[in-house]
C-alpha positions, -999 to 999 in steps of 0.1 A, spaced: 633 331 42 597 332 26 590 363 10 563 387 20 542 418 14 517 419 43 535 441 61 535 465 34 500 457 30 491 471 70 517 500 67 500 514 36 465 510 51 446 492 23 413 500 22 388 472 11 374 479 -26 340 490 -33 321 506 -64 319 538 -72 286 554 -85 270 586 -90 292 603 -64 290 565 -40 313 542 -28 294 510 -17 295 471 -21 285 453 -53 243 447 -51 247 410 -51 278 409 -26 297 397 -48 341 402 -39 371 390 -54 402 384 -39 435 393 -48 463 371 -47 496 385 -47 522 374 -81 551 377 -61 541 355 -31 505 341 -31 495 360 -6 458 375 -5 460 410 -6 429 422 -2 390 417 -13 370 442 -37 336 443 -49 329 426 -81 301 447 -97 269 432 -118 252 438 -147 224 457 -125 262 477 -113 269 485 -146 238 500 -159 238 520 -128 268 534 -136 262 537 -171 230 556 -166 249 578 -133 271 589 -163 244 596 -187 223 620 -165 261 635 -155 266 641 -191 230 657 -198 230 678 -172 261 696 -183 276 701 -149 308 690 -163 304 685 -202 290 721 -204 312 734 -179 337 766 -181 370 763 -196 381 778 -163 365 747 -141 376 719 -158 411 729 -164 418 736 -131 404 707 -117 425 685 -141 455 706 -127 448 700 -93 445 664 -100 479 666 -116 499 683 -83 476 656 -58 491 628 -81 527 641 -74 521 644 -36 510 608 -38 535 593 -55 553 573 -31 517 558 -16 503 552 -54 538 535 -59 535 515 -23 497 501 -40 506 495 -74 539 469 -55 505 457 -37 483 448 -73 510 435 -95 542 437 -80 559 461 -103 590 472 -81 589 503 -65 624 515 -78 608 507 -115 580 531 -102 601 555 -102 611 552 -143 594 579 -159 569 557 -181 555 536 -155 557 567 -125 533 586 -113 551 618 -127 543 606 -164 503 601 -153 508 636 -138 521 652 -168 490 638 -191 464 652 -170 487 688 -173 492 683 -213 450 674 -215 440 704 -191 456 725 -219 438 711 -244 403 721 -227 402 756 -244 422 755 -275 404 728 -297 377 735 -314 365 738 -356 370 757 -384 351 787 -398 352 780 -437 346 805 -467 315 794 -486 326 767 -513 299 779 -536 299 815 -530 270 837 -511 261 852 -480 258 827 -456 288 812 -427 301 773 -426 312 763 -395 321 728 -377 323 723 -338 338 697 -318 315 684 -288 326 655 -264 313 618 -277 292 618 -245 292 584 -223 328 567 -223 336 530 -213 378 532 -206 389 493 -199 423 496 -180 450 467 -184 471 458 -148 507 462 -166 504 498 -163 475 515 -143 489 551 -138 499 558 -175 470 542 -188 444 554 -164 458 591 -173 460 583 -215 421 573 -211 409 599 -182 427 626 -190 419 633 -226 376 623 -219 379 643 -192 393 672 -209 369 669 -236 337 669 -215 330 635 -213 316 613 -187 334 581 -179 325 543 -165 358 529 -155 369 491 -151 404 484 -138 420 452 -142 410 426 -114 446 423 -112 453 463 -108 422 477 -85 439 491 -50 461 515 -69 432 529 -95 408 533 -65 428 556 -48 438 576 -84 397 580 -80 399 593 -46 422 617 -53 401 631 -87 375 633 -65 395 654 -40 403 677 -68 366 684 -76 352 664 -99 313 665 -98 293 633 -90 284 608 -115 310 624 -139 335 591 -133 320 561 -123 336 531 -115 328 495 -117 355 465 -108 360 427 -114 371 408 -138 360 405 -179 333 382 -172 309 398 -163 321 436 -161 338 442 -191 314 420 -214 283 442 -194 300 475 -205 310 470 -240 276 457 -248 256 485 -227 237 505 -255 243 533 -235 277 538 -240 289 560 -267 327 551 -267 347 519 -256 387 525 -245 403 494 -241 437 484 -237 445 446 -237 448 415 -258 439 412 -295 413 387 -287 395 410 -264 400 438 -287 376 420 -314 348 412 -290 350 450 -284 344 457 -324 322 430 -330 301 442 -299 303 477 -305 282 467 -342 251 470 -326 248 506 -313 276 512 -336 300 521 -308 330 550 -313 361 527 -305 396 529 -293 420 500 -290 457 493 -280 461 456 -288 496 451 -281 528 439 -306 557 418 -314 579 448 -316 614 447 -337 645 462 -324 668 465 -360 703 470 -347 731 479 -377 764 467 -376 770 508 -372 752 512 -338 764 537 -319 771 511 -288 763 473 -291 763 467 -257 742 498 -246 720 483 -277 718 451 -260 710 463 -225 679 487 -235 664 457 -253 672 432 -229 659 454 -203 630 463 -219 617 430 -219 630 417 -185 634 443 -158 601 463 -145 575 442 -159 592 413 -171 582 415 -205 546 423 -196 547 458 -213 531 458 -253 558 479 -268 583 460 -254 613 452 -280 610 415 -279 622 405 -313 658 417 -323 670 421 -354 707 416 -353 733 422 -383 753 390 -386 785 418 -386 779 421 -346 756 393 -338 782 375 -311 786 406 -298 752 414 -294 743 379 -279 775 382 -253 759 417 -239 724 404 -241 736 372 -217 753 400 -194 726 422 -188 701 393 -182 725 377 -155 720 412 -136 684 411 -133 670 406 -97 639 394 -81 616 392 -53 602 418 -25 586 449 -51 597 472 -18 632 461 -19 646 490 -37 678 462 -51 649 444 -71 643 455 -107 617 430 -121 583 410 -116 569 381 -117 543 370 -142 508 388 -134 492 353 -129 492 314 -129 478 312 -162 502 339 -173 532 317 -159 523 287 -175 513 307 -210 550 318 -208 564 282 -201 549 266 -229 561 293 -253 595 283 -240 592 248 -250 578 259 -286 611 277 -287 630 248 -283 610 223 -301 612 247 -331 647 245 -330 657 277 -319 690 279 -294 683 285 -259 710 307 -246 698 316 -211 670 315 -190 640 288 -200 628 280 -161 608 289 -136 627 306 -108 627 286 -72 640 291 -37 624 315 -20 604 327 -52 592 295 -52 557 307 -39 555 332 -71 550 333 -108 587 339 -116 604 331 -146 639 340 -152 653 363 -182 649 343 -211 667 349 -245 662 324 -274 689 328 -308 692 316 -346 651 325 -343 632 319 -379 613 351 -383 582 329 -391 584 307 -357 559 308 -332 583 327 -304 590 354 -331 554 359 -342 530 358 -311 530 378 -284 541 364 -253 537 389 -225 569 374 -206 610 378 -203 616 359 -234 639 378 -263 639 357 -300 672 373 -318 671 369 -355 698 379 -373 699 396 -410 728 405 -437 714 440 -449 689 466 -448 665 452 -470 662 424 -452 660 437 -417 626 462 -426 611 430 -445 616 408 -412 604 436 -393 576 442 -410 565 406 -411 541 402 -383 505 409 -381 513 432 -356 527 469 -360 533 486 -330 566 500 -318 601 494 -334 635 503 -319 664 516 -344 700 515 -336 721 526 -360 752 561 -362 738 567 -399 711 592 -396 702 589 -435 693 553 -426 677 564 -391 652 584 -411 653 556 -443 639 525 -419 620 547 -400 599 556 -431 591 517 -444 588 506 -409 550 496 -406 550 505 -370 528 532 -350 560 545 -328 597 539 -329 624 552 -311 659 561 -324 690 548 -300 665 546 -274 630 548 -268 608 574 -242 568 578 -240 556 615 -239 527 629 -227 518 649 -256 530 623 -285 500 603 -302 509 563 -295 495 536 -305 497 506 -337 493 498 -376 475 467 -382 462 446 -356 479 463 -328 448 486 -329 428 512 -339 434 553 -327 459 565 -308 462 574 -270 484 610 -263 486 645 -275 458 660 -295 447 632 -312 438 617 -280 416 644 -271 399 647 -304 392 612 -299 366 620 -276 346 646 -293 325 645 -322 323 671 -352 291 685 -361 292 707 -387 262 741 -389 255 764 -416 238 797 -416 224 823 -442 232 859 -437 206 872 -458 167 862 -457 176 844 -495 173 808 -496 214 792 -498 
């Protein structure tokens, strides 16, 4: 049977894609479309407009009167938190539609959907944990340092203009970690989705715009890097650039945002340790939360994902057996078939990117215990690769050092504790780490050396009003909670005599 998603496609009523500017929809001005393929079956999806430079500085400069005129940057309290509220309950009524597109842009499974940190609900709860944000931030009122009659006080102000640069792997958290907090803050926004992630983030704008949010305060501009992206990280208009994506990408952004000297947040991905002790409270359960972290939903497409593990050589058979168990149980194909639980690979290139880090596995020397292939049958017509998990891994091979977007698991195993934080921490990446360990002494030990931006303990959850983000070259900032939010204003700092003396 040859799989397919049109029907989906007709019963969801997919709109075709256009800009959006200073309170528009409309076509890009050259005519220029792009059309989707599907990962899961090749199909074409749908067509959306593929916006110009001349598109981007209209939106740039739609988002710079929006933020002048102060309809929303110098807006009550009142206004914007309730329209960010609003947004949140519309999200929630939409869930199962916003689900249906997202099956439609990059075939995440609908039943994955439904996991809180790729749902709707978790986008949801960021707009609610920013909204309350809007009136409780501010700056200090200091005692003069050198004495006299005169006040010191900072304020914080929104940065102004914002470029946010969404990735496909995860369009409803990251739309929300980028949105919500500018939003909050007062800023005005130019969007770009992923080319690979548009249907489901053009109805997210809809629905913000059905919850009130004036014209020209979120524009949006689609295609792929070349030319949007490159048009909006080099627009000397902009104030800030969000980005999530590759590390690559990430230092055009800083090298780019050198002229105008741009404000600059970036979540560049990892090679993410899991360290599981001899002592963990479960192998197997240890086993099957990294396993399926890096095969089930996005099929290793996720940044955080744990796709190194650290093994002690005490439990390391064990940990292998479980790890071949849970990857035999992984299924594929039709994202609406609520039995399948992972993806395919976002794309062609992606597909064969993953391949040949397969082979470097193997001519490396590393042990191929499952997986290595491209799946067939009636996946045939999609960028399928099967659960892949690689052991006896030298920390300093290619497999265990780059990121490879894709279901493929290095286990490296270690003798002690010393050893497992030195492998962990040697990679030029730093951000996430999974522990699993009954010792909380060591829980707390590890956590402490580990040079990682977040890690979990026996498990691992993203939360709405928890800063995330990397140590070295997994970025710079942090997306969540208020550090988010502060990383959209600016602090200007105003001093004032009380007297008619001279300070």
């Amino acid at each position: 049977m040859t799989l397919t998603v049109q029907p989906h496609r007709e019963s969801l009523g997919l709109k075709t894609g256009q800009l959006y500017i200073d309170g528009q929809w409309g076509p890009a001005k050259d005519g220029a479309t792009w059309t989707h393929q599907h990962p899961a079956t090749g199909e074409a999806v749908g067509d959306f407009a593929v916006a110009g430079v001349a598109d981007v500085d209209s939106a740039v400069a739609a988002a710079r009167r929006a933020f002048e005129s102060g309809k929303w940057s110098n807006s009550r309290a009142g206004v914007r938190i309730s329209v960010l509220h609003r947004y949140a309950n519309l999200l929630r009524e939409h869930a199962d539609e916003l689900r249906g597109l997202q099956a439609l842009d990059n075939s995440v499974p609908v039943s994955f959907g439904s996991i809180y940190a790729t749902s709707v609900g978790a986008a949801a709860d960021v707009f609610d944990h920013h909204a309350g944000w809007v009136d409780k931030v501010g700056g200090q009122t200091l005692p003069p340092y050198q004495g006299g009659d005169h006040l010191a006080m900072s304020f914080r102000e929104p940065i102004g203009v914002v470029a946010a640069i969404l990735p496909w792997n995860a369009p409803f958290l990251l739309f929300a970690q980028k949105v919500a907090p500018a939003l909050a803050a007062g800023c005005t926004i130019v969007l770009k989705p992923s080319e690979y992630a548009t249907f489901s983030v053009l109805r997210m704008v809809e629905l913000l715009i059905e919850a009130g949010l004036p014209e020209g305060t979120l524009n949006v501009v689609t295609g792929p890097g070349d030319p949007v992206g490159e048009a909006l990280i080099t627009h000397p208009d902009v104030d800030k650039v969000s980005f999530t994506g590759s590390r690559a990408i990430g230092k055009r952004i800083v090298e780019a945002s050198a002229g105008t000297l741009k404000r600059v947040s970036l979540e560049l991905g990892g090679k993410s340790p899991a360290l599981v002790f001899a002592d963990a409270p479960n192998i197997g359960l240890a086993a099957a939360t990294v396993v399926g972290a890096v095969t089930m939903g996005l099929s290793g497409q996720a940044c955080v994902a744990n796709t190194r593990a650290l093994v002690h050589r005490d439990v390391y058979d064990e940990f292998l057996a479980a790890a071949q168990g849970m990857a035999a149980g992984v299924t594929y194909g039709d994202p609406f078939d609520p039995g399948v639980i992972s993806s395919p690979l976002i794309n062609e290139r992606q597909l064969e990117r993953v391949l040949g880090y397969i082979e470097r596995g193997k001519a490396e020397g590393a042990r191929l215990v499952t997986g290595g292939e491209r799946l067939g049958g009636e996946l045939a017509s999609g960028n399928f690769v099967g659960p892949t998990i690689f052991a006896d891994v030298e920390n300093s091979s290619t497999i265990a050092q780059e990121e490879i977007f894709g279901p493929v698991l290095a286990v490296v195993p270690f003798s002690d504790e010393d050893e497992a934080i030195r492998l962990a921490n040697d990679t030029e990446y730093g951000l996430g780490a999974g522990l699993f360990t009954s010792d909380v002494q060591r829980a707390f030990r590890v956590s402490r050396r580990l040079r990682v931006g977040t890690i979990g303990i026996n498990g691992f959850q993203i939360e709405p009003h928890l800063p995330f983000g990397g140590f070295k070259q997994s970025g710079l900032g942090r997306e969540g909670g208020q550090s988010a939010f502060e990383a959209y204003t600016e602090l200007k700092t105003v001093m004032m005599p009380l007297t008619d003396e001279m300070m």
